[in-house]
N, C-alpha and C positions, 0 to 999 in steps of 0.2 A: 530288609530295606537296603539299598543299592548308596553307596555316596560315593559321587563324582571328586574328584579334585581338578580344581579349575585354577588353569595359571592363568594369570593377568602378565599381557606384554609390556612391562613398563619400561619410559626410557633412561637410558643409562646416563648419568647426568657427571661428568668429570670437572672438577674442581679445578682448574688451570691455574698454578702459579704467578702473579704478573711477572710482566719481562723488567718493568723498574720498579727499583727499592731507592729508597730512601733510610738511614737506622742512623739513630746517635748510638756509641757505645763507646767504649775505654779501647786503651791498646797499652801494657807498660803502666796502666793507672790515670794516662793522658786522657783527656777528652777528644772524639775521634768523630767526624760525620764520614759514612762511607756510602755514594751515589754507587746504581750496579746497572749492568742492562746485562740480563742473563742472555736473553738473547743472544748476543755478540760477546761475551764471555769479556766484558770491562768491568772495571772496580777501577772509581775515582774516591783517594782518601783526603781529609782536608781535615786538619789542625789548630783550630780557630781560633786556640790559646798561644800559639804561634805566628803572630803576623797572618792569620784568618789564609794560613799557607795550605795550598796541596803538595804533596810529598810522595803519592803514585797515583800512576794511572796505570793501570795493569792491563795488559789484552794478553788473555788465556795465559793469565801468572807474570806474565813477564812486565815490569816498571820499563815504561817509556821516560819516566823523569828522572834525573841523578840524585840521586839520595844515599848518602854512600855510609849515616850514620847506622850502628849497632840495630839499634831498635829506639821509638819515639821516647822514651824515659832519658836514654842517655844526651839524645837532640835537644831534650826543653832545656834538660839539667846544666848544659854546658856553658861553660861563661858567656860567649859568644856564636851561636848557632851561627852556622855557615850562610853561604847564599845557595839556595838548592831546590827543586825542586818549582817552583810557582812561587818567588815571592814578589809583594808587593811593594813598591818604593812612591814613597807620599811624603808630604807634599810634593818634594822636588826626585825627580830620577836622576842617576849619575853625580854628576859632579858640578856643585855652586863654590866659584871661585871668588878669595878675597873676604872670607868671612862674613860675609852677609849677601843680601840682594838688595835690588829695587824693585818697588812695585808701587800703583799712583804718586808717581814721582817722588817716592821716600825713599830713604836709605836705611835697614833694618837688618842688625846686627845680630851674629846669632852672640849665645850665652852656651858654652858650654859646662861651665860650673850645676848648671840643669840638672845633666846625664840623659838630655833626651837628643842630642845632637853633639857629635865629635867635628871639631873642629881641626884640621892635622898641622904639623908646623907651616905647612906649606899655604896655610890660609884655606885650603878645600876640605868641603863637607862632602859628604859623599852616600845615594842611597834614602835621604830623609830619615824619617825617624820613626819607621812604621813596620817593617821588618820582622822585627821579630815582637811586634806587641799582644801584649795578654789582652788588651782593652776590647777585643771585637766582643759583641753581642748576637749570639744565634738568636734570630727573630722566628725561622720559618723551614722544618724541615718535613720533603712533602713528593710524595710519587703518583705518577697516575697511568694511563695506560698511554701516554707518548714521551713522557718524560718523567727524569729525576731531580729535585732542586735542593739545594739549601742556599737559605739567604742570610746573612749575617751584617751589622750596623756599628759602627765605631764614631760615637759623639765628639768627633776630637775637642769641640767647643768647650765641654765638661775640664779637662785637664789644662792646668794654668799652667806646669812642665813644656807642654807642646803649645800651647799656646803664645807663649813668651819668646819661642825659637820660630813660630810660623801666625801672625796677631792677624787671622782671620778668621772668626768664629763659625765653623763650617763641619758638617756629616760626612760619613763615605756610608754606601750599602754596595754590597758586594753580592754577587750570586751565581754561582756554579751550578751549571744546567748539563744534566747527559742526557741528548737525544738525538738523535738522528745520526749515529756512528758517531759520535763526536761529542767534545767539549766545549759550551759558551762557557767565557769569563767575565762577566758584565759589569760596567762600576760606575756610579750613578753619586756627581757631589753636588747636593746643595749647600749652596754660599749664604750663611745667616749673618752675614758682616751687615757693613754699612758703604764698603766699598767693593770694586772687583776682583775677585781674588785669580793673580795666574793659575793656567793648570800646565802642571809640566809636569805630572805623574808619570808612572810607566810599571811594566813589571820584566820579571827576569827570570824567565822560564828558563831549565836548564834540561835538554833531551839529548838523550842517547837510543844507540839502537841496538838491545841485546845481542850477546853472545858475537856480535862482526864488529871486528875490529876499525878502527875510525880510519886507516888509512885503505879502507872500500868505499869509504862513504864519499858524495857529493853533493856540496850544498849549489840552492837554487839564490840566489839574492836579486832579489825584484825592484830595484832602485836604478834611478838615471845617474843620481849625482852623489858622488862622497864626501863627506863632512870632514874639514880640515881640520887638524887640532894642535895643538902647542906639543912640547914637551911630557907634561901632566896629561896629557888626553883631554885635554880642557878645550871645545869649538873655539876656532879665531873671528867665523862667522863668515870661513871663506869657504869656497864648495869649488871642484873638480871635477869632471866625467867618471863615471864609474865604467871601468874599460874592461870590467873582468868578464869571461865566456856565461854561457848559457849556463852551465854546469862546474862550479868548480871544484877537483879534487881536493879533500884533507887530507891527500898521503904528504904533502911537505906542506900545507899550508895554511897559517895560521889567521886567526883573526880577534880584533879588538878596535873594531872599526861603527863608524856613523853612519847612515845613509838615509836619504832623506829623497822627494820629487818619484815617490815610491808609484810602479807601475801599476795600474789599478783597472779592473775590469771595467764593464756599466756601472753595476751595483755600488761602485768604489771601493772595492773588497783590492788591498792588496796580498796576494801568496809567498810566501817565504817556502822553502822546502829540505829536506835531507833525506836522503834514499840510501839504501844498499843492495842494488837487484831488484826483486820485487816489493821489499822494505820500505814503506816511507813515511813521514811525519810532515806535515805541513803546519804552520801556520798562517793565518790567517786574520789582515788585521784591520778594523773598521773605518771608515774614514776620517774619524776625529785625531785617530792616531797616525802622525804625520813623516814619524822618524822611526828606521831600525837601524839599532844596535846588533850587531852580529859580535859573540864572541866564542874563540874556540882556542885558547891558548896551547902552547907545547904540551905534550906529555898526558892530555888528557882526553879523557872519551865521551867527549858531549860538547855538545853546540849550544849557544842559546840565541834564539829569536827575539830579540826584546823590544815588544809596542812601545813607544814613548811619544807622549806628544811635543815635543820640543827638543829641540837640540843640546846638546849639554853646556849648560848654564845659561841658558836660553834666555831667562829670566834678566838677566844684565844684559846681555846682549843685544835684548829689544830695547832697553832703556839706551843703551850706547848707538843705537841707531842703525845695529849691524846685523839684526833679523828681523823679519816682519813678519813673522807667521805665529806669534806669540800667543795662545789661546785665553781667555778668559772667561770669569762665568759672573752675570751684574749679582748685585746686591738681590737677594730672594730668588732669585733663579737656582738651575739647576742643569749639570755638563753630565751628559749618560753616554759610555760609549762603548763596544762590546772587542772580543779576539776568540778566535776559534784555534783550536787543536782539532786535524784532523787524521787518521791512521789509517792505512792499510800493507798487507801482506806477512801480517804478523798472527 
């Protein structure tokens, strides 16, 4: 008897890795969400027991954000964790002069005996009180085949501490999204008051551009008008032409400036940018957010772009009758507004 062996043509079926992850894991013992697009060789990290902070973005290794601590053990551990990296400043960004504000024609004093707001001798608070807090809630970490997200929620309403120093009973939810070569920041506050709460939030991204030195680099600043300020950096609520070129070099020059009447395409998307050659970081900021903050002091290697919706100390200033672009959100409502980080040549 004769036996054949018969092969069967079957097809070869390859198991393809997706391009986005999404992972909670530790770092140091920290709790760590880490976004990736293999694809494109990014890794965004985010800290969420940290002011719900990102602390790198990585393109093929190299951190776009300044984060200059040891490792994330030593950063929680420290009395006072820096400003670095992506963080967030809530209720109020920069600087609320004279120890309190107004808002629906009250006057509301902060309490620093709290420890959830520093009041300095000079009557300014500075940054809010959110910064570096443990309070965020990971709600939702999730990849698919166009995108990477985690979303995280902090009840500020919950804690009588912040409450006392900001008496508007109100959420943030937060969500960091990689897709499409790039980073959304998204922030989303509903107001459970009774009345309308300002928004003068902002955040304070801090970017550098590995290995080239800052006096290659040039920043792009996409604003008509500059924001005057006192002494303290505090707005007067007077503005000036912004006269500086297209491009301007950091080899001598510094910055710790306002800008506001920001250039803005159709979409209303204004760009911020900083390059070195083919090097570049943009950002990117939505139209809710109305004011950048540019700063790049002496001596150091990194710029930050910072979305802000209101001018600093804004919040008084609308009340003094000396700004009117003061944002609010009513009672049951809800203010969502997003900023992009974009990269290439890295």
């Amino acid at each position: 008897m004769r036996r054949y062996l018969i092969l069967l043509a079957l097809p070869v079926v390859t198991l393809a890795a997706s391009r986005y992850t999404a992972e909670k894991t530790t770092d140091h013992g920290v709790a760590v969400v880490h976004l990736r697009d293999t694809a494109l060789g990014v890794d965004v990290s985010i800290v969420p027991t940290v002011g719900n902070r990102a602390y790198e973005l990585k393109v093929h290794g190299k951190n776009l954000l300044y984060f200059p601590s040891p490792d994330l053990a030593a950063f929680k551990n420290s009395r006072r964790p820096g400003l670095n990296g992506i963080p967030f400043l809530a209720p109020w960004a920069n600087r609320i002069s004279g120890g309190g504000f107004w808002a629906d024609g009250k006057r509301y004093l902060f309490n620093s005996d709290l420890g959830s707001v520093h009041v300095g001798s000079d009557g300014i608070a500075i940054h809010g009180m959110l910064t570096s807090s443990p309070l965020w809630e990971v709600t939702e970490v999730k990849a698919d085949r166009k995108s990477a997200h985690v979303t995280s929620r902090l009840p500020f309403w919950k804690y009588p501490e912040l409450i006392a120093n900001w008496p508007f009973a109100h959420e943030y939810e937060m969500t960091y999204t990689l897709a499409d070569g790039g980073l959304q920041v998204s922030t989303t506050v509903k107001n459970l008051s009774a009345e309308a709460m300002p928004i003068v939030l902002g955040f304070h991204p801090y970017f550098n551009i590995p290995y080239v030195p800052r006096a290659e680099w040039t920043a792009h600043i996409a604003a008509r008008k500059h924001i005057e300020t006192d002494a303290r950096l505090v707005a007067t609520g007077e503005f000036t032409a912004n006269d500086l070129p297209e491009q301007v070099s950091l080899k001598n020059h510094t910055f710790d400036d306002g800008f506001t009447d920001l250039v803005r395409a159709k979409d209303g998307h204004a760009t911020f940018s900083v390059q070195a050659g083919a090097k570049k970081i943009q950002v990117i900021y939505g139209p809710k957010y109305q004011v950048a903050v540019v700063y790049a002091p002496p001596g150091q290697n990194y710029i930050c772009f910072e979305p802000m919706t209101a001018i600093t100390n804004g919040v008084n200033l609308a009340h003094d009758g000396k700004y009117s672009e003061l944002e609010t959100v009513a009672p049951g409502a809800a203010w969502q507004e997003s900023f992009w980080v974009r990269f290439s040549g890295f």
